[in-house]
C-alpha positions in Angstrom: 12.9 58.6 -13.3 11.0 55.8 -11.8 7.7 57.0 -11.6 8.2 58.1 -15.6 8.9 55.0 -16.9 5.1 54.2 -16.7 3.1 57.1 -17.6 5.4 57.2 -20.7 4.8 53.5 -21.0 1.2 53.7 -21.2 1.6 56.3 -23.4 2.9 54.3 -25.6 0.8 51.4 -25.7 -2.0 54.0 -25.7 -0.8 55.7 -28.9 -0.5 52.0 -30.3 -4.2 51.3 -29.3 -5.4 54.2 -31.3 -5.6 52.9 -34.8 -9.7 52.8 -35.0 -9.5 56.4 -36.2 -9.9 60.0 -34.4 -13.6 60.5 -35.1 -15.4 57.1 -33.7 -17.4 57.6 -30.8 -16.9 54.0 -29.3 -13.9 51.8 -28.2 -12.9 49.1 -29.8 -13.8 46.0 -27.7 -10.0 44.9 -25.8 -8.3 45.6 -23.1 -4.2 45.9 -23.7 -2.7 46.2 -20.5 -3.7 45.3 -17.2 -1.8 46.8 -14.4 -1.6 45.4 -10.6 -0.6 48.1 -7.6 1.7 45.5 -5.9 2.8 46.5 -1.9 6.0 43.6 -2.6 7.4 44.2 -6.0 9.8 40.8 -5.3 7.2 39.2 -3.8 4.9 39.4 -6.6 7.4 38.7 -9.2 8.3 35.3 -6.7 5.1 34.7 -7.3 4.3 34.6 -11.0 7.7 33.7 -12.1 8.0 30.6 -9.5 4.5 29.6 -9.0 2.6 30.5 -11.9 6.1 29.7 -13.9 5.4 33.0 -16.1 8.6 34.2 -17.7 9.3 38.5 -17.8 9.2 40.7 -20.9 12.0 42.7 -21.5 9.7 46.0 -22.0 9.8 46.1 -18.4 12.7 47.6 -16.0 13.6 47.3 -12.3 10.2 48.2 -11.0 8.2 47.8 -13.6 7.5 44.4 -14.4 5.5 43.3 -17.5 4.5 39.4 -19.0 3.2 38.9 -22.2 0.3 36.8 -22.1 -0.9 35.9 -25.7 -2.2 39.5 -27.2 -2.5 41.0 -23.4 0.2 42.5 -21.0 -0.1 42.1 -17.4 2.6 44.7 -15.3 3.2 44.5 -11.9 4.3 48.0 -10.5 4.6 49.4 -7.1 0.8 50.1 -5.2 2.1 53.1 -4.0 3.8 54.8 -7.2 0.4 53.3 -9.2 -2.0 55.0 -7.0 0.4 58.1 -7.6 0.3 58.2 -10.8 -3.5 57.8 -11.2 -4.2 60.7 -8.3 -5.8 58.6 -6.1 -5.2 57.3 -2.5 -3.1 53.8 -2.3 -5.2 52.9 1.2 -7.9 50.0 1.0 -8.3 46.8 1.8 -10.7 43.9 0.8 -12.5 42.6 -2.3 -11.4 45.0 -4.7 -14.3 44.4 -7.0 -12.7 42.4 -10.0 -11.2 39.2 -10.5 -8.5 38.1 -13.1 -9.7 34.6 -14.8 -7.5 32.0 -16.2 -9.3 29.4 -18.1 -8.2 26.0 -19.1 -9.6 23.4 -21.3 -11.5 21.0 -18.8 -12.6 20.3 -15.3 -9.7 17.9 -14.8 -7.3 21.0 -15.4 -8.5 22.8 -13.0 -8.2 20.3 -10.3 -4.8 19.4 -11.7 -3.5 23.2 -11.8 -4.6 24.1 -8.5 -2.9 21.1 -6.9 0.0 22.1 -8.5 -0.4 26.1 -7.2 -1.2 24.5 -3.4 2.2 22.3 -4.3 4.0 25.6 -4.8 2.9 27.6 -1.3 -0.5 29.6 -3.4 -3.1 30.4 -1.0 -6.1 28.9 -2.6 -9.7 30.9 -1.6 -12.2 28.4 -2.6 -11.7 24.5 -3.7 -12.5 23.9 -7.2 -16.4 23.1 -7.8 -19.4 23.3 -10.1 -20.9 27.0 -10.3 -24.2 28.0 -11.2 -23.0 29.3 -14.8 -22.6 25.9 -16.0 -18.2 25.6 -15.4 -16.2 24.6 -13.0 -13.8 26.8 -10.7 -11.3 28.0 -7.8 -10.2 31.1 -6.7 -6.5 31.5 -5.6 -4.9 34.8 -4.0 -1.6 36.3 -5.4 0.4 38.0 -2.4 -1.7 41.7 -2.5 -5.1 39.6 -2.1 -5.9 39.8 -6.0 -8.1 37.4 -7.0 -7.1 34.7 -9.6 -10.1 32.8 -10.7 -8.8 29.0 -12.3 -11.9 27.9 -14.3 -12.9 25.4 -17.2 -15.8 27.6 -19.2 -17.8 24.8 -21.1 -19.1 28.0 -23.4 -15.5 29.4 -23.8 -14.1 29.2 -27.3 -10.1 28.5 -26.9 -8.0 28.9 -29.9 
């Protein structure tokens, strides 16, 4: 049953996601769900319930755990199980060739959110600093080594 509850959950949210019609030959510009492989499905849900403070959907269930973040869904889900479900191996290590950006509305927030994060027991990767795009940004780690990017985006419009 477990490892039905998300193919049939993406199924879902895939047949929502379909409304641009049968016959266009591009996607719509979105993304809907983003889902991490997590190795510690209670240590990852310590960590963005008590240190990030996010509170959990109810679309999710015992090991699939989903937050609604303001038009996108992130899941947490067993690595193992994930890399199951997609046919692929669940082995690897190291910079996994994305980062997840969370962007605030000035330089002062990010200094302010990341002492906060090092308050709560977050591993930060890099201090907060001027980048050569023009912003201002840290990098923090979430237990499997994801990357979290805290930035302020002077070219970012925020709603």
């Amino acid at each position: 049953m477990k490892q039905i509850i998300l193919p049939a959950g993406l199924l879902f949210l895939g047949s929502i996601a379909i409304g641009q019609g049968r016959n266009d030959k591009e996607m719509e510009q979105r993304i809907t769900f983003i889902t991490l492989g997590v190795n510690d499905i209670n240590a990852s849900i310590d960590f963005y319930e008590n240190k990030f403070g996010w509170k959990r959907s109810a679309q999710g269930s015992d090991d699939l755990i989903v937050f609604e973040l303001c038009g996108l869904y992130l899941a947490l889900y067993p690595k193992n199980a994930l890399a199951h479900d997609a046919g692929v191996d669940a082995v690897g290590q190291g910079f996994r060739g994305f980062t997840i950006s969370y962007n605030v509305r000035s330089v002062q927030e990010v200094d302010d959110l990341i002492a906060v994060l090092k308050s709560r027991g977050v591993h930060v990767v890099k201090e907060p600093q001027k980048v050569f795009w023009g912003g201002y940004s840290s990098y923090i780690g979430d237990p499997d080594g994801n990357l979290w990017e805290i930035a302020y985006n002077p070219y970012l419009k925020h709603e």
